[in-house]
SENUFI-416087 format. One record per residue (C-alpha): residue in three letters; x, y, z. Coordinates in steps of 0.25 Angstrom, whole numbers, padded with zeros to 4 digits, always signed. Layout:
<recs>
ALAXYZ/...
</recs>
This chain:
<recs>
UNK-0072+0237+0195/UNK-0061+0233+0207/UNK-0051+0225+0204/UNK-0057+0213+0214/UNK-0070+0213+0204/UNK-0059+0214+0192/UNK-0054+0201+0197/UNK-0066+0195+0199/UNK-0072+0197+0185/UNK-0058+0190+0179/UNK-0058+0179+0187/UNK-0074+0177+0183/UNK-0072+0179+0169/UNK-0060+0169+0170/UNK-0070+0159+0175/UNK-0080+0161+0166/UNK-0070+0160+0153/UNK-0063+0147+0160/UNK-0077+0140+0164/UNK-0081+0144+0147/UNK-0068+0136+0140/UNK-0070+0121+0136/UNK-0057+0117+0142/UNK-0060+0120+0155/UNK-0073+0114+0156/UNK-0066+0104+0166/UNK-0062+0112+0177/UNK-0072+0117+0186/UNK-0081+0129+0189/UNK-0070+0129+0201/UNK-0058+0126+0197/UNK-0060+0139+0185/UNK-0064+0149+0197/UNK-0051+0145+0204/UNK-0043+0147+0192/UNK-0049+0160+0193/UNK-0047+0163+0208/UNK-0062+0157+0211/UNK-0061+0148+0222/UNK-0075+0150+0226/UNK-0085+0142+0217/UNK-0096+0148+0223/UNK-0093+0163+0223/UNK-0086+0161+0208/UNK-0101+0156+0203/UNK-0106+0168+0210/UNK-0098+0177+0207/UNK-0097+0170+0193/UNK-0113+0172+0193/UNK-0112+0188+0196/UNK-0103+0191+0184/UNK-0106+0183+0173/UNK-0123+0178+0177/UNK-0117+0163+0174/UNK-0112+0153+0184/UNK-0100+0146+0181/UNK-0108+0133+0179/UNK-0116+0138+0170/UNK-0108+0145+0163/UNK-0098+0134+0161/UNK-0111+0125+0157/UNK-0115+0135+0146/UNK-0100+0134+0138/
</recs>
């Protein structure tokens, strides 16, 4: 795996841990993808999508 992918799937799995604790449950879907270099809503649900089969959205509504 390249470094670019590398960076990719940390930044991903940064999301995907911040959008699943309690006490972030005020920020928004966006707002936690920028933190993580996503400034993008619609390709960080997309690509969000690819690598772990859940949207955001639905992943933050099954917590």
């Amino acid at each position: 795996m390249g470094p670019v992918k590398i960076v990719r799937q940390v930044r991903l799995d940064g999301v995907r841990h911040d959008l699943q604790q309690p006490e972030l449950a005020d920020r928004t879907i966006a707002e936690i993808g920028a933190v993580w270099g996503n400034h993008d809503s619609a390709w960080l649900s997309r690509a969000f999508k690819a690598e772990h089969e859940v949207t955001p959205t639905d992943l933050r509504r099954e917590r």
